[in-house]
N, C-alpha and C positions, 0 to 999 in steps of 0.2 A: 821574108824570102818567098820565093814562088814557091810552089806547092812541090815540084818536080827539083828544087834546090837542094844544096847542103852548103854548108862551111867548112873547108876543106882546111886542115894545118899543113897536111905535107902527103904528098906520092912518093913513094921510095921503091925500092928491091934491093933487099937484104937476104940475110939469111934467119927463117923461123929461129926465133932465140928459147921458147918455151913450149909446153904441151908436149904432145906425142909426135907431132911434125919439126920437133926441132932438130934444125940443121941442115930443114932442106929451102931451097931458095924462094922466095914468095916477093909477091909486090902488096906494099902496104901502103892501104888507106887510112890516113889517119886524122878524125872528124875530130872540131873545137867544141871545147865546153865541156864542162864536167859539173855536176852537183855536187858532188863528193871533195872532200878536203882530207883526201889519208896522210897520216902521218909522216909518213916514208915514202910516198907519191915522189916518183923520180923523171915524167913527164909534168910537172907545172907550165911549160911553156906552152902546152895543147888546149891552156884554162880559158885562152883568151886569143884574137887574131885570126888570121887565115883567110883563105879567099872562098866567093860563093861561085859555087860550077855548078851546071844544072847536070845531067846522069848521061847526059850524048860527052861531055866534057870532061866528065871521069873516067866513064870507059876510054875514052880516048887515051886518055893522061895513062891508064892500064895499060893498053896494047900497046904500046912503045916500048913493053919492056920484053923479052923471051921469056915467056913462063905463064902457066894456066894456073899460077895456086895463089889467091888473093888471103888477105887477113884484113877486114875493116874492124881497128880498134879508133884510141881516142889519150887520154878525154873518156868520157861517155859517148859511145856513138848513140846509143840508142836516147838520148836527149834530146839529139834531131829530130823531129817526127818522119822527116821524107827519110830515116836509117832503112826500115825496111824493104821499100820499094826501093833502094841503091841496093841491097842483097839480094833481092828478088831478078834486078835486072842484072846484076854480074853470074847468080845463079843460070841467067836464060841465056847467057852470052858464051855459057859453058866452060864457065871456072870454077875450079876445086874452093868452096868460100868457107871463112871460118870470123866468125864474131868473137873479140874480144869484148867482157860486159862483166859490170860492178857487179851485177847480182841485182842488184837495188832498183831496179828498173824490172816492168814487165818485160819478158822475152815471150809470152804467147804468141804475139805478132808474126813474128821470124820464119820467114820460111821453114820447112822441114828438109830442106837441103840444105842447108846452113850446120856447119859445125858448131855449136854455141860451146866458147871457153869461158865458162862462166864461174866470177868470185863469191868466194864467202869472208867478210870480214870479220877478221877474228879482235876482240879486244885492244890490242895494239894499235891497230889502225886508226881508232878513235872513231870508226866507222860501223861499230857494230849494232847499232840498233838503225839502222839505214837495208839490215840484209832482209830482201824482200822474199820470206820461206815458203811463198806459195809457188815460185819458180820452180823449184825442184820439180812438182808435178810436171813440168813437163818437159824434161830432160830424158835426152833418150841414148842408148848405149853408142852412139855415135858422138857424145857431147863429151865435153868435161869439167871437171869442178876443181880452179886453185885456191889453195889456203895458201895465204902469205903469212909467213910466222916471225914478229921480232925477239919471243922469248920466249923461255919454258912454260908460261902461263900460256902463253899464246897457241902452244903445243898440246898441253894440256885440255884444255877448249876444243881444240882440233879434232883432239880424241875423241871428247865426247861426241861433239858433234855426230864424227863418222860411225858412231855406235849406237846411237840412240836415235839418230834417223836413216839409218840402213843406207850410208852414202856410196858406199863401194859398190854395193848392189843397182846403182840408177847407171850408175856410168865412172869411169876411170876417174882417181882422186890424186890429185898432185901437193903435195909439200914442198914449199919453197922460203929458203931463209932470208928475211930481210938481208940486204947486204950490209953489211960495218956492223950489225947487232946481234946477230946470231950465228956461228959459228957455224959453217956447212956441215961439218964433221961431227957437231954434236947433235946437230939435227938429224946427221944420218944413222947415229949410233943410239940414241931413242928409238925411229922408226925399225930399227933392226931387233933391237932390244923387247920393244913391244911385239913385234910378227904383223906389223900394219898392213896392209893389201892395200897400198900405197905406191905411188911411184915418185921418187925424191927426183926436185929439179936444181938445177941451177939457170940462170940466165945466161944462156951461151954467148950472146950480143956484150952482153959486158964481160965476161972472159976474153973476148977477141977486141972488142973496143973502147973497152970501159964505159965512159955515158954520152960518147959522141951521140948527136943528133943524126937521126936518118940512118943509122945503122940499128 
């Protein structure tokens, strides 16, 4: 592709389903391909397809919608190489921008306006030796970090993590329960039970729509 390309799956505006921004309305970019094969991965259809726009043809596809707050996820965005300079130019275009990202990819790149929502794959996922732990250096109290959890081991993991690399302290930590595998409520009543300095999610997107596409 050109240098100035991507591979586009879909443009939308919805409503933020996760993070600290959920529930308020955003236009979503959302880039093909992924390295990653998670277990419970509920976008497959972003693994492969979509059309190539160069970044005059993004932001276009953007501004048609009412609203200044982008999310470029994926997929892996950042597996595109032109990801950063499409964040960099929505950054300059004067939208509120937030990266969704594995984890498992460098984020040094990434503008420092850039909200990085960034994973940590816990055991479950089948993804855990994919989590690239040098990232964390460079998260800043603007960023966040989700755990997707499909079981109590999964939780268990979680814990450690957030204790023995001082994860609350870089930036806001989110636990989020596999859906069909783990019980919202039980996940909530651990995090309560331990006193985590956590903040519990659900996917708002699928409370209001289940797994429709584009929402």
């Amino acid at each position: 592709m050109p240098q100035d390309s991507l591979k586009i799956n879909e443009i939308f505006y919805s409503l933020q389903g996760e993070s600290s921004r959920v529930g308020l309305p955003t236009i979503f970019i959302r880039l093909s391909g992924c390295p990653l094969r998670c277990t419970w991965c509920d976008t497959e259809y972003a693994f492969s397809g979509g059309q190539v726009m160069d970044l005059e043809a993004i932001l276009a596809a953007a501004g048609q919608y009412p609203c200044r707050r982008v999310c470029v996820t994926g997929g892996e965005p950042l597996a595109q190489k032109a990801c950063p300079r499409l964040l960099t130019a929505l950054c300059d275009a004067g939208y509120d921008v937030s990266l969704e990202t594995s984890g498992a990819l460098d984020v040094s790149q990434v503008d420092s306006r850039v909200a990085k929502i960034m994973d940590l794959k816990a055991p479950g996922s089948g993804e855990e030796a994919r989590n690239c732990w040098e990232n964390l250096a460079y998260l800043t109290p603007r960023d966040e970090l989700k755990l997707v959890l499909s079981d109590r081991r999964d939780y268990d993991w979680a814990v450690r993590q957030l204790r023995d690399r001082g994860l609350a302290r870089r930036c806001a930590v989110l636990f989020s329960p596999v859906q069909g595998h783990l019980e919202p409520a039980d996940l909530a009543a651990w995090i309560l039970e331990d006193g985590l300095p956590v903040r519990f999610q659900l996917q708002l997107h699928k409370v209001l729509w289940g797994n429709m596409r584009g929402k």
